[in-house]
N, C-alpha and C positions, 0 to 999 in steps of 0.2 A: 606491534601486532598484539591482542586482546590475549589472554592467557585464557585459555579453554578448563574450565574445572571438572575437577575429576571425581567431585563429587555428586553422588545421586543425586536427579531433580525432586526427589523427593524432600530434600532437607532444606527444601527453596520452597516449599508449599505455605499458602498464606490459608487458617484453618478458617479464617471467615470466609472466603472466598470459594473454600471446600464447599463451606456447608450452605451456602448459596446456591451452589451447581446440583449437591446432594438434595436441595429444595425441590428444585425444577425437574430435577429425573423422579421424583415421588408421582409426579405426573405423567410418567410413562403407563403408570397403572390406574390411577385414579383421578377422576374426571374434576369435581370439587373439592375442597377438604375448608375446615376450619383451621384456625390459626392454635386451637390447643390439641388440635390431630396431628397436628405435622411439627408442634413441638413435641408429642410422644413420638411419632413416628420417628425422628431425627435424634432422638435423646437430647434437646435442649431444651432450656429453659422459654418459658411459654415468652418472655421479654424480647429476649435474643432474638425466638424463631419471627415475633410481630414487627421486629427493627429488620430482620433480612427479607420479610416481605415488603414493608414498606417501598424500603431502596430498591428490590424489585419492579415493584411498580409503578415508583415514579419513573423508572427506565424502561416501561412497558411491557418487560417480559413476565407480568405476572398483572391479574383483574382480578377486581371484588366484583360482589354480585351484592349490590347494594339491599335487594330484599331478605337475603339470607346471612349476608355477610361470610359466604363462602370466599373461597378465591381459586381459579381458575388459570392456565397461562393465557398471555397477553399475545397480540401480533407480532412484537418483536419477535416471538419465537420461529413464528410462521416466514417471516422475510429472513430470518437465519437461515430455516430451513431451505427455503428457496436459493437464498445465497448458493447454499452448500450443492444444491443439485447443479446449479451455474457453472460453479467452479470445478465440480467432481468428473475428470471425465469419462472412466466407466459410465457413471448416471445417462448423461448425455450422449454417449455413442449406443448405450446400450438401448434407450427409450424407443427408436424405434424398431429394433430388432424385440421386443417383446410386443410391442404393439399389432406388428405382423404373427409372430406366432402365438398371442392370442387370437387373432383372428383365423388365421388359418384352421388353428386344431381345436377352436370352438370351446377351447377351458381357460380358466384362470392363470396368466401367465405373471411371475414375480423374479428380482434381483434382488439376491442376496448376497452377504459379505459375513465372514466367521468372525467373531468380539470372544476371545475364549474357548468355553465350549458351549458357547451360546449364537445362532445363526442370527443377524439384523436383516431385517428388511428393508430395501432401503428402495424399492417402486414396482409397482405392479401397475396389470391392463385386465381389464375384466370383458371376457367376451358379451357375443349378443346371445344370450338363452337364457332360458326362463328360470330352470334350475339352477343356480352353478354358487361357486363357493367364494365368500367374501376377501375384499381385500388386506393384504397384512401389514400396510405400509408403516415404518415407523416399531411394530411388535420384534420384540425378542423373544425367542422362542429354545427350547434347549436342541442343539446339534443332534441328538444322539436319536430323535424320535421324528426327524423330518428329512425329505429326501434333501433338500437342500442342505440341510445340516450338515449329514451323515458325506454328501459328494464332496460339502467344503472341508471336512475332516479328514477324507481320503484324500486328499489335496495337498492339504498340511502336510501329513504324513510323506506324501511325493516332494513335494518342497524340503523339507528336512533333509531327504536323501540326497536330493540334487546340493546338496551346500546351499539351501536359498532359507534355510532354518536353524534351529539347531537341537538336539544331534541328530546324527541317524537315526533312521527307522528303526532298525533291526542287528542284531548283534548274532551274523548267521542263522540260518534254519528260519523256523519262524517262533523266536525266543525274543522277546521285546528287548532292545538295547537299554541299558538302567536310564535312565533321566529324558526317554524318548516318550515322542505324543503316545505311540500307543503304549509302554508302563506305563505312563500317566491315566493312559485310558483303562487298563487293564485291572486298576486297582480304585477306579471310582465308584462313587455311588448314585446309579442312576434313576433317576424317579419313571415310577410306571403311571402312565396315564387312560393306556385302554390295555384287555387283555392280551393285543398284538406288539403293546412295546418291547421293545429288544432292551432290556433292565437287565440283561446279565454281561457284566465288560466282556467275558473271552470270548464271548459270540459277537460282541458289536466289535471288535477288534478285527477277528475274523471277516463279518459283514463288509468291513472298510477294506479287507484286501481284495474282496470280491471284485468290489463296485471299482477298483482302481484297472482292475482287469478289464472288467466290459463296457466301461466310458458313463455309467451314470448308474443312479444313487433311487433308489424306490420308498414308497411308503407307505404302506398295506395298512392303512386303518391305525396306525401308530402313535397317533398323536389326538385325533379324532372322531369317533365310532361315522362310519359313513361317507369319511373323506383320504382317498388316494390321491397320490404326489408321486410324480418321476421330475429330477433334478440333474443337470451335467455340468460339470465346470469350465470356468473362461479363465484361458491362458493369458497374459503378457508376451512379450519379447523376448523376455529372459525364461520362457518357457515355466515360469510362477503361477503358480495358480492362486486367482486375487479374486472370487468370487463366480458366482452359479447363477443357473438360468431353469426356473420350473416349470411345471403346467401340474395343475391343480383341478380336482372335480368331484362330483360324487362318485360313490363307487358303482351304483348303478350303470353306472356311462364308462366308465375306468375298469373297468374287469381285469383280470391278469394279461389274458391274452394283448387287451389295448394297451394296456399299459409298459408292456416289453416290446409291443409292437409299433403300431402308429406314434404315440405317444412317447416313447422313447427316440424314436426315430426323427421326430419333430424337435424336441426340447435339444437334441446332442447337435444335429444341423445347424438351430439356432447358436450355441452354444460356439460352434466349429467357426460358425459365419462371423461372430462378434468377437471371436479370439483371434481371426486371419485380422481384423480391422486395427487391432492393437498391438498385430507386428507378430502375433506367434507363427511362426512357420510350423506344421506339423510334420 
């Protein structure tokens, strides 16, 4: 039998290979770059970063734009992509439970998954109105400022206490336990982005034990002057909570009252419906 090492995957890491994959994520943010942009951007050398594009693109996950000589990612990326929604099955059980409750509640409906404390999007359905608010598919956005974030952070935190993380939440009272998500959270530094974000940890702390109380997670212009978000999370089996379910709009359309209302009531349904599908009993 194969002897299992008990050493960190980290000391197995091939740093070409790093910085290969650190290439292709510079495109999460930026559409083209040049070959002496993405060797600053990456700290190497402008030779290195032109030999890790080449190999890239002879294997298609990376294009030149022969008029500018920019470079771009390639369709491999996009058939990865697609792979992965294939394979993923939240993705797939989940596609048409947002498809309906975008269309039902006539807003922006998206699936997300926490990377940190950073929410992924990872698919969205955009209803039929004239107004409404774009899709995020693919964007990283920070937890702390969006309802999807803030539900899959309370989540976490439920996960911890169940033994399905580690450690507990709480260390009695409501006194963060040392080495738990919210100390963690309690003692971060969080960026504001509109005058509504919640930038101060003992509040968003707090925020998170709210939102664990009444099934789903809100966002009052927090992220974006103009756009509100109610967010619920989806269970597992093992009663885990492994990602969220939004509805997205402007706020003209999203007031408060809709928003704790209709719209909450919509997103947590959804949420209820696509978590019974995946085995949670509530």
């Amino acid at each position: 039998m194969a002897k299992t090492s008990s050493k960190p995957k980290s000391e197995y890491a091939i740093q070409t290979v790093s910085n290969a994959l650190r290439m292709l994520e510079v495109f999460h943010e930026e559409t083209e770059m040049g070959v002496s942009d993405l060797a600053r951007r990456l700290g190497l050398h402008k030779n290195n970063a032109f030999r890790l594009l080449a190999t890239l693109e002879l294997a298609g996950y990376i294009q030149q734009t022969p008029s500018t000589e920019l470079y771009h990612l390639g369709p491999r990326c996009l058939e990865l992509g697609h792979a992965f929604a294939r394979s993923h099955t939240l993705m797939s059980q989940a596609r048409p439970v947002l498809e309906r409750l975008a269309r039902e509640a006539g807003e922006t409906a998206h699936l997300g998954v926490l990377s940190g404390r950073e929410v992924v999007h990872l698919d969205g359905v955009l209803p039929d109105q004239l107004v409404l608010t774009g899709l995020r598919i693919g964007d990283r956005l920070d937890a702390h400022c969006t309802a999807l974030g803030k539900s899959l952070l309370a989540g976490e935190i439920a996960n911890r206490s169940l033994g399905l993380g580690t450690p507990a939440a709480t260390d009695g009272d409501a006194t963060p336990a040392p080495g738990s998500l919210e100390a963690e959270l309690a003692t971060a530094t969080l960026s504001r982005y509109t005058d509504t974000t919640l930038a101060d940890p003992t509040k968003l702390v707090e925020e998170l034990r709210a939102i664990q109380l009444q099934g789903y997670a809100t966002d009052l212009e927090e992220y974006a002057p103009g756009l509100r978000c109610v967010a619920a999370p989806i269970r597992d089996a093992s009663s885990r909570v492994i990602g969220a379910l939004s509805l997205s709009g402007p706020a003209m359309r999203l007031d408060e009252g809709h928003l704790h209302g209709a719209a909450a009531e919509a997103v947590t349904g959804a949420a209820a419906a696509l978590s019974a599908e995946l085995g949670f009993a509530a």
